[in-house]
C-alpha positions, 0 to 999 in steps of 0.5 A, spaced: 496 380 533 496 386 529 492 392 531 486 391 526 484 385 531 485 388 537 477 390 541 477 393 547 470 395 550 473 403 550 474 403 542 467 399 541 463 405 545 462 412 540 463 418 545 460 425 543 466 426 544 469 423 538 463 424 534 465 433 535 473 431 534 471 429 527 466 434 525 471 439 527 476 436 523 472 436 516 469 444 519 476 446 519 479 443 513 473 446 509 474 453 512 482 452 510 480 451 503 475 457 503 481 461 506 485 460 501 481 461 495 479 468 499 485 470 500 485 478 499 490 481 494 495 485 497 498 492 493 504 492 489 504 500 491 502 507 491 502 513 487 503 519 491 507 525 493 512 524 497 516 529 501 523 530 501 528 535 505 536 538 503 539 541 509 544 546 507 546 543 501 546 535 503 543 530 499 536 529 498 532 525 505 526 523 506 522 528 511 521 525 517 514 529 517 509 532 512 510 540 509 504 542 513 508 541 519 516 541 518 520 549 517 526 549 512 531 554 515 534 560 510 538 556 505 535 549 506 531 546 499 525 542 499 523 537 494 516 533 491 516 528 487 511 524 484 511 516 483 509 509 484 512 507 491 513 500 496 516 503 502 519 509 504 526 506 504 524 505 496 521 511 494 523 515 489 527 521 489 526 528 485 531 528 479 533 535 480 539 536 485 537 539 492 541 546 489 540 552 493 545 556 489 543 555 483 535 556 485 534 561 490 541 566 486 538 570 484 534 573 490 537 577 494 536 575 501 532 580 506 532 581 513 525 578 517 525 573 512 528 566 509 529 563 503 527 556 501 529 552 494 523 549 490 524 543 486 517 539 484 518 532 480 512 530 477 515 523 474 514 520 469 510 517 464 509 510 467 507 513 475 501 517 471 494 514 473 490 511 468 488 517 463 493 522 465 499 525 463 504 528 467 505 536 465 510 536 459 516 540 464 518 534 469 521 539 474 519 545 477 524 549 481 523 556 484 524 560 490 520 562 495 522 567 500 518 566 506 517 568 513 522 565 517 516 561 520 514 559 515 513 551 512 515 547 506 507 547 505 508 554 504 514 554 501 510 549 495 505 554 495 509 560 493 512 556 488 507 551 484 500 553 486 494 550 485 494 545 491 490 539 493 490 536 499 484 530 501 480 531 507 485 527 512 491 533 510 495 528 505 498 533 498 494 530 493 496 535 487 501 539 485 499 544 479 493 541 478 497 534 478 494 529 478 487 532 477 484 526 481 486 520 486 490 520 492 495 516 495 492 510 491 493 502 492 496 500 484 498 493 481 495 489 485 496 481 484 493 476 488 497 472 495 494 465 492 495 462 486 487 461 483 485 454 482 481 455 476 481 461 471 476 466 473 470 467 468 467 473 467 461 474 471 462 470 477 464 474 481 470 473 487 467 467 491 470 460 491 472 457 484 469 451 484 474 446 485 475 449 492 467 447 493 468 441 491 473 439 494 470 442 501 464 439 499 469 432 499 472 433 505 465 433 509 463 427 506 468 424 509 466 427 516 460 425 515 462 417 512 467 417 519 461 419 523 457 414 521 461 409 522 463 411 529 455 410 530 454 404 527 460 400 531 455 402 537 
């Protein structure tokens, strides 16, 4: 006997129960749909300052903290570049070498003061934001002779002022570079493909395959719902 012939008392009964489960089914498959079609974009990068550290020499490290907090030590060099960047572990470099010689040798050194070495890269072309160009001299490098407590904020400071910071203490700018934005999200692509080209005008909900879809999906829980009541 196959199943189709087979009746029991307990599978001609409609229960609340299963009437709920197919109701849920068709909500949650249509939440899923729209979940897809909502999904947010997620960016590519950021465009900001990031903070650089040489120690007596050694090659350019990313800071463990911002300048506003760490203090170079008499000889040490610090370095800020500018560019469009993923993850600390992919962040650019400055192009300049972290040469203390070369930068601070021609400062004589003085008691009850240090002297930090400067070099500012202000990237290139293809990491300035929209309707910006970066300053025409890439690479700033200067010395800044300093108290001995002094940070690499001051240290910046001595050597390529103006400075911009926003309001949560983040370099924004250095020499009036950029002019504005900080630490913005660029090239944002989608997580989900879109299931139909976007028309101008109608805005970033749902596109209408997913609705349709959506609204298919319910009409199946509604016919299956149905049914369970009529073999009642």
């Amino acid at each position: 006997m196959t199943p189709a012939a087979v009746r029991t008392p307990t599978a001609r009964i409609p229960t609340a129960r299963t009437t709920a489960r197919v109701a849920g089914a068709a909500a949650g498959a249509l939440l899923t749909l729209a979940g897809v079609a909502a999904a947010p974009a997620h960016a590519a990068g950021y465009r900001y300052w990031s903070y650089w550290e040489s120690d007596g020499g050694k090659p350019w490290a990313y800071a463990t903290q911002g300048p506003a907090t760490a203090r170079p030590a008499d000889g040490d060099a610090v370095g800020f570049r500018f560019a469009v960047s993923q993850e600390a572990d992919d962040t650019a470099r400055p192009t300049a070498a972290p040469d203390f010689a070369r930068i601070c040798g021609n400062v004589a050194a003085k008691d009850g003061a240090k002297r930090v070495a400067v070099v500012v890269d202000f990237g290139g072309p293809a990491d300035a934001p929209p309707g910006e160009t970066p300053p025409p001299r890439r690479i700033t490098t200067g010395c800044a002779q300093l108290r001995p407590d002094a940070t690499g904020a001051e240290a910046l400071a001595a050597v390529a002022k103006p400075l911009r910071y926003d309001s949560g203490a983040m370099l924004c700018g250095i020499a009036g570079y950029p002019a504005r934005g900080c630490g913005e999200e660029v090239g944002e692509e989608p997580t989900a493909a879109p299931t139909s080209a976007k028309k101008p005008g109608n805005g970033g909900g749902p596109s209408v395959g997913v609705l349709v879809g959506g609204a298919a999906v319910l009409a199946l829980g509604g016919a299956a719902i149905w049914k369970a009541r009529r073999r009642g």
